[in-house]
N, C-alpha and C positions, 0 to 999 in steps of 0.2 A: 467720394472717391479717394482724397487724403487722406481720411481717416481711415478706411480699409488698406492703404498701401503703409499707413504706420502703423497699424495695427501686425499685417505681416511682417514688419521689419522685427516687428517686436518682437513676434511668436518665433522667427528665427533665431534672432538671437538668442530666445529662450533655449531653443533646442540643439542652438550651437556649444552655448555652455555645457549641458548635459553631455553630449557626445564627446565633447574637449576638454571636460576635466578632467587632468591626471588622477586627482582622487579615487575620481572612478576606473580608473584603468591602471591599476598598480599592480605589475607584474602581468598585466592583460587576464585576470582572472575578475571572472562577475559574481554574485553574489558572498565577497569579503566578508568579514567581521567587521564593522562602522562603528568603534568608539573610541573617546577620546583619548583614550590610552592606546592605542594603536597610531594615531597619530603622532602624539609626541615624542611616544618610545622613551617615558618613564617607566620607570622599572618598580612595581608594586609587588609588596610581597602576600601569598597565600599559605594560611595555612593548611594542612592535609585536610582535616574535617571541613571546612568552608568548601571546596573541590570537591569534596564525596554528594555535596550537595545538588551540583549542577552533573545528573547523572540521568539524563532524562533528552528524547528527541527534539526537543521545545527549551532546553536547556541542558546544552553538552559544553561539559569543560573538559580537555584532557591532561594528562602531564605526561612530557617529553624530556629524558634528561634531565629534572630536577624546574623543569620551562612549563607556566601554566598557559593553555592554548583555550580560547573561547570560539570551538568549532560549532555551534547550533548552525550558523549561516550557511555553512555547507556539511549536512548533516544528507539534505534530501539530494544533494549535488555527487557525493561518494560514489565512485567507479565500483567499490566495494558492498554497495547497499549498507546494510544494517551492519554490517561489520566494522563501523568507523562506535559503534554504541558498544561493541563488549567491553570498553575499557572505560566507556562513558563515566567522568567522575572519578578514576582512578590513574593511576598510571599506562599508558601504551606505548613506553619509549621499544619496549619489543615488538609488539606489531606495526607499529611505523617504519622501524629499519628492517623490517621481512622483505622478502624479495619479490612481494606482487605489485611495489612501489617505483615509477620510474624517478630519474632523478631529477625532473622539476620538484616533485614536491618536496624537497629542501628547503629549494628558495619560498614556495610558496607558502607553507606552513609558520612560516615570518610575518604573513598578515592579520594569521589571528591570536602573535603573542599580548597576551595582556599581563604579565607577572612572572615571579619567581615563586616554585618552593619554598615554603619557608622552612629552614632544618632547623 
């Protein structure tokens, strides 16, 4: 009987860290970009060709303003469906400031920068 009531203490608290960690609720958006360049918010830089390469549903990078953005994680999440892909791998700083955008995703598109442009 101890042993089952430490056992659920445990599995609590498992699932208390999960639900309570800020990590995971950054900006209250689920399925983020998870790398460690996102956490630090070192500033790495990309060149154009390395970007053209992550051009694909399974690996989408975009560039924003000269900002490279590691969106695959919310690729199948897009209000806009496949529309987050025409620019997959190249620049979309114009389709992102169109007007079918409300203005969370400012803040929100902050979680999956991982780099700079490289000019």
């Amino acid at each position: 009987m101890v042993l089952l009531i430490a056992l659920a203490l445990i599995l609590g608290l498992f699932v208390a860290f999960l639900l309570f960690n800020p990590r995971n609720h950054k900006s209250g958006h689920k399925g983020k970009a998870d790398s460690s360049s996102n956490n630090d918010k070192t500033s790495k830089s990309y060149k154009k060709t390395e970007v053209t390469l992550h051009n694909k549903r399974t690996d989408c990078w975009i560039i924003i303003k000269n900002r490279v953005y590691d969106v695959t994680s919310y690729v199948e999440e897009h209000p806009g469906g496949d529309a987050i892909l025409a620019h997959a791998g190249d620049d979309s700083t114009e389709g992102f400031f169109g007007p079918q955008h409300a203005t969370r995703v400012f803040d929100m598109i902050e979680d999956f920068y991982i780099g700079d442009l490289e000019q």
